[in-house]
N, C-alpha and C positions, 0 to 999 in steps of 0.2 A: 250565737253571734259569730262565733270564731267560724263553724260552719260555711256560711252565708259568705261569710268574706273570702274563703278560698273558694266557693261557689261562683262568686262574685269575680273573682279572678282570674279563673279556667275558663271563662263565659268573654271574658276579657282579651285574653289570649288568643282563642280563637275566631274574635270576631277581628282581631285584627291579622292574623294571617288570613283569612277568606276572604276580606274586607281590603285591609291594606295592604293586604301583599308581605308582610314583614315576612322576614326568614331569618333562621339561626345564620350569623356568620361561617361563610365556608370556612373547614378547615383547612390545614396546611398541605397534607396530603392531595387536599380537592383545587387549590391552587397550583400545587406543582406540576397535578394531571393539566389541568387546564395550559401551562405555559406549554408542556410538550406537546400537549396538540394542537396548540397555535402553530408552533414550530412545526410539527409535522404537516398541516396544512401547506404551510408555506413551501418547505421543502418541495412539496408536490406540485404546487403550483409556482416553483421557480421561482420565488421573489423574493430578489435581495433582502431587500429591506424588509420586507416584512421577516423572513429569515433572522435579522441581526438584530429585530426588534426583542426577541426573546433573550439577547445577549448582556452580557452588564459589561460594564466598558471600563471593568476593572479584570477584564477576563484574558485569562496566559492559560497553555496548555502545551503539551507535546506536541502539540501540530503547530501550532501559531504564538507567539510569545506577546500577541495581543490582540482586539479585538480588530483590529485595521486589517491588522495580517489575515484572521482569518475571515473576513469580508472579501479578502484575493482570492486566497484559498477557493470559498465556497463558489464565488463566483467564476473560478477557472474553472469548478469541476460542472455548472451548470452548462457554459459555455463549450465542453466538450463532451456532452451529452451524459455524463455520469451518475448527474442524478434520474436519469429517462427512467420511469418504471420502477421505483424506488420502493420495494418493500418493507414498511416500517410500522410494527405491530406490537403498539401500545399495551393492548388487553394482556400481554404476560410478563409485560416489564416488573424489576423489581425494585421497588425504591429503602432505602432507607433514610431517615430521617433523625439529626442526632442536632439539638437545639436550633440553632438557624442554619444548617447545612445541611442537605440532603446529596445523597446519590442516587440516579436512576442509569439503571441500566437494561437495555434493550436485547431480548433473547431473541435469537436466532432460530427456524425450524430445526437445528439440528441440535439445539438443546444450549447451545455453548455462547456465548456474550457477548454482541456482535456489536452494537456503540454502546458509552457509558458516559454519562455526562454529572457532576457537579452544580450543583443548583445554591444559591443566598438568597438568602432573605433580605432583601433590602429595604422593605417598608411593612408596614404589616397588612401588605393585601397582594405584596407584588415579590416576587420566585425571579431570580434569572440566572442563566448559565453561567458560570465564571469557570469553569475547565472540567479535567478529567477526574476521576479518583484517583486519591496518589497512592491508598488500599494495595498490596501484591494482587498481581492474577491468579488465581485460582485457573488451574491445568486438570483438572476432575475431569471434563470433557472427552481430555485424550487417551482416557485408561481403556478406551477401543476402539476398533478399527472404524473409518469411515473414509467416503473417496473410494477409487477404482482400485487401489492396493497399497500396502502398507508393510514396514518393518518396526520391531521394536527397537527403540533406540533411547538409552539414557531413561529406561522407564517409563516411556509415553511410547502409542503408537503416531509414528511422524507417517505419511498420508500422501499419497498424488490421485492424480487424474492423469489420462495417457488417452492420445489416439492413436491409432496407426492405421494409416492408407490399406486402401484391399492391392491385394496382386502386387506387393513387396516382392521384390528378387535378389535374393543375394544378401550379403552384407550392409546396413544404412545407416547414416546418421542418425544420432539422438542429438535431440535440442530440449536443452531445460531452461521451461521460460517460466521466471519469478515472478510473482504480485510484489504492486507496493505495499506500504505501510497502510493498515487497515481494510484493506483489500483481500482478496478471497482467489482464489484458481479460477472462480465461475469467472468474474469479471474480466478476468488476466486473458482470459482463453476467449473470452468474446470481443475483446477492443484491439488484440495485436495483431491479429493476422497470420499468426502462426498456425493455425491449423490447415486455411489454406494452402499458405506454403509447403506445407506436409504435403497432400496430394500432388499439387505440381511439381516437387521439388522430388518428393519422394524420401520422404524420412519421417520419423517418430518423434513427437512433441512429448514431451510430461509437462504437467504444473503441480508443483509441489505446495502442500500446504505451511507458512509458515508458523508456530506457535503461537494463539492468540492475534494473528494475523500479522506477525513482525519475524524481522530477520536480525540478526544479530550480524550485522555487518561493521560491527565496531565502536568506540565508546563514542562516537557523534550521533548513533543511528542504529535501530530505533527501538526503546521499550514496548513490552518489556524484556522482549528477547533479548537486546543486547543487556539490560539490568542483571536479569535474572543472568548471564553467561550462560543462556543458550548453545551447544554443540550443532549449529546448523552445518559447519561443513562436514561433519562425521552424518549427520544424520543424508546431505547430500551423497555423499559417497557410495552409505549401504544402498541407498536406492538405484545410484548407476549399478553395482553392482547384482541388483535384484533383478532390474528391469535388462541387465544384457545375458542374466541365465536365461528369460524369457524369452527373449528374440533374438535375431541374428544381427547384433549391433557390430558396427566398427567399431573397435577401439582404439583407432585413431582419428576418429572422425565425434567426438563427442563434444558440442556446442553448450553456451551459457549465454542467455537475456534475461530483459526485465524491463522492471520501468520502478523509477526513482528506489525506493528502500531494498527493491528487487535487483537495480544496478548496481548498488552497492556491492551489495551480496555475490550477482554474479561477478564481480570484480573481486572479490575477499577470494573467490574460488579460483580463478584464474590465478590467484596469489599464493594462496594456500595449498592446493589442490592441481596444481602447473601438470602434475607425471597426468593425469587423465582429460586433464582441458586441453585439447587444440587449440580455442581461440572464443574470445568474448566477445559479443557488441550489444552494447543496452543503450537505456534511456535517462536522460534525467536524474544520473548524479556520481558519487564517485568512491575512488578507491578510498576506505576510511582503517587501515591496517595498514602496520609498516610491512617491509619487504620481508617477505620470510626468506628465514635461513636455505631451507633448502627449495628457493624457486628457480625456475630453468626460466625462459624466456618466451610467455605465449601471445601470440598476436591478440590487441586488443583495440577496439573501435568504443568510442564514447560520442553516445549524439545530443545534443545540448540544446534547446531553444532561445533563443535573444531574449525575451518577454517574458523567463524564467529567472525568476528570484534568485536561482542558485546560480546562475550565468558565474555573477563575481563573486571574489571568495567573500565567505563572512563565518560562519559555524563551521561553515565548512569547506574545502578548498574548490578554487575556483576551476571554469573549465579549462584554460590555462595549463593553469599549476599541474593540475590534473595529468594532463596529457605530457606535460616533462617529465612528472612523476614516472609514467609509463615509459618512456623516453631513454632517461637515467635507467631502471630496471632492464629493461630490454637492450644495453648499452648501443642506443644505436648513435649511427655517423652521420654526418655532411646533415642540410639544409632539409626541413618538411616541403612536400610537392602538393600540388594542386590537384586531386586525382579526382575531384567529381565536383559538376557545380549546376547551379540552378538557380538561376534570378540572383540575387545577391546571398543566398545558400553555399554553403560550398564543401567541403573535405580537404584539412591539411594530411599527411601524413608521411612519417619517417618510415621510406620503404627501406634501407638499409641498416635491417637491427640484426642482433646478433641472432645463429637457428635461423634465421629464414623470414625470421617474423618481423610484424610489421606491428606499428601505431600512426593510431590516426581518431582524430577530430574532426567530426561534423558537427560544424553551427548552422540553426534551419533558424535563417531570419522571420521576424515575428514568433516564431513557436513558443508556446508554452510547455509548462510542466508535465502535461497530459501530453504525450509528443506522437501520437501513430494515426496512420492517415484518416481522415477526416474527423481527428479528434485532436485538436492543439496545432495541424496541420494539414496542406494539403499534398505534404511528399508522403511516399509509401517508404518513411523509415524503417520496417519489419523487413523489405525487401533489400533497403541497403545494407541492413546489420547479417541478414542471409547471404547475400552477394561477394561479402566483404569475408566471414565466417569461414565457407564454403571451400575456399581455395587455400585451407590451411590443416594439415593431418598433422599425428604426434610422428 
């Protein structure tokens, strides 16, 4: 009897998965896949909303301190083509999973941990993002070399990319142009326009890689470089250093850019680093270090979009503020001038600072965060932060 009845039951089971369809409830891991590949869908196919649909609206991170913000966020970076061609390859993520919280994180071909996202449980059939891992980064990645050249520094090998134009002559400018926050050299070196300018201009580009793709440009900005106390301006250094045994650099002609965490930065060098910067112009954000002791006074341009969250101060100082900031440092005199304009665009700047040098503010009406041309705008801001750069030696 007892037989027949389990008999009875197996016969039962199967007739109703073949029959009705029943399935074991997905598990948690088969849910949380399923959310990021909606989300990655969407990603690809650009859609907000479907995008923010994967999101819990109880969700704060390092990028956005909610989920409003980062619906801006994502949406600036769709709108300035960032997301176009978006590599993002599920099959080797890895997740963990610890009661109703999980992390997944997104490996990169080069081995090392390219997004990382925080997932809840909020019902029990539905996973959504609510932020980052707040877990330390793991730096395993950089115990070797990768990228065009490298030094050790602080125990890790710190990493660039470099071009240089054929048929150099002479002595030439070096520009070192910064990724922002989560961002990579590849990207940095395809949206600014600096490489062009390299051939027409005739000088040498690097983009350096920052650790875990952040720059320690100060305690506003940005983990987990600035967390962990990051040495990126030591680690910038040894590289000027590397790269001018290599070639026949000026060294009075040594340039810093960026774009947003990348501004910072080249800003903290300009600050920190004055004996070898001639002069900075970046993008989209600002000096976040107080004035060091021993800074001399280098010319610096700061370019800022209207339709940029960071426009007025709030985490962090305004464009404004910013630019008196440099102002003060640089002690300069008399009234800012009108030095370049463009529709209602324009450049303030304090041509009379101490040294020679100069500060100056360009607001690009409308621009956004993403600020280089045809991305956030339609001025060739790489051209002006060159232009402006260019007419300033140690």
């Amino acid at each position: 009897m007892k037989k027949n009845t389990c008999l009875n039951l197996t016969i039962a089971l199967l007739l109703c998965t073949l029959i009705c369809g029943c399935q074991s409830a997905p598990t948690d891991r088969q849910l949380i896949k399923t959310t990021m590949n909606n989300w990655k869908k969407a990603i690809i196919a650009q859609d907000i909303d479907a995008i923010m649909a994967n999101y819990s609206e109880k969700f704060s991170s390092i990028e956005a301190k909610d989920k409003e913000e980062m619906r801006k966020g994502l949406g600036e970076a769709i709108d300035s083509g960032m997301l176009e061609n978006i590599d993002i390859n599920l099959e080797t993520a890895q997740l963990t999973i610890t009661d109703d919280t999980a992390e997944f994180s997104i490996i990169g071909d080069n081995g090392e941990e390219g997004m990382a996202f925080t997932l809840k449980k909020e019902d029990k059939k539905t996973w959504h993002i609510i932020g980052e891992p707040s877990k330390l980064t793991s730096y395993d990645s950089y115990t070797s070399a990768y990228g065009d050249d490298c030094v050790l520094h602080d125990g890790f090998y710190r990493c660039w990319d470099i071009y240089v134009p054929q048929d150099l002559k002479g002595s030439v400018p070096l520009v070192i142009d910064l990724h922002g926050h989560s961002e990579n050299p590849s990207h940095q070196r395809a949206i600014s326009g600096f490489e062009s300018l390299a051939n027409s201009e005739g000088f040498i580009v690097v983009w350096p890689y920052g650790l875990a793709n952040s720059w320690n440009s100060g305690k506003a900005c940005c983990p987990p470089a600035n967390r962990d106390e990051i040495n990126d301006v030591g680690f910038i250094r040894k590289m000027v250093t590397k790269v001018s045994a290599q070639y026949d650099i000026d060294p009075g002609r040594i340039y810093v850019t960026g774009l947003s965490n990348g501004c910072s930065m080249a800003q903290r060098l300009a600050n920190e680093a004055s004996d070898i910067i001639a002069a900075a112009a970046c993008m989209s954000l600002y000096l976040l270090t107080p004035e060091d002791p021993g800074y001399t006074p280098v010319s610096v341009m700061t370019i800022l979009g209207t339709n940029d969250d960071l426009y007025e101060p709030g985490d962090t100082p305004g464009a404004l503020e910013n630019f008196n900031t440099w102002k003060t440092m640089n002690n300069c005199t008399g009234d800012y001038t009108v030095t370049w304009s463009s529709g209602d665009s324009h450049a303030w700047t304090y041509q009379n600072c101490e040294n020679g040098t100069e500060v100056s503010l360009v607001t690009i009406d409308g621009g956004s965060h993403i600020l280089y041309k045809g991305r956030g705008t339609d001025i060739d801001t790489a051209r002006l932060a060159w232009d402006f750069m260019k007419r300033f030696t140690k």
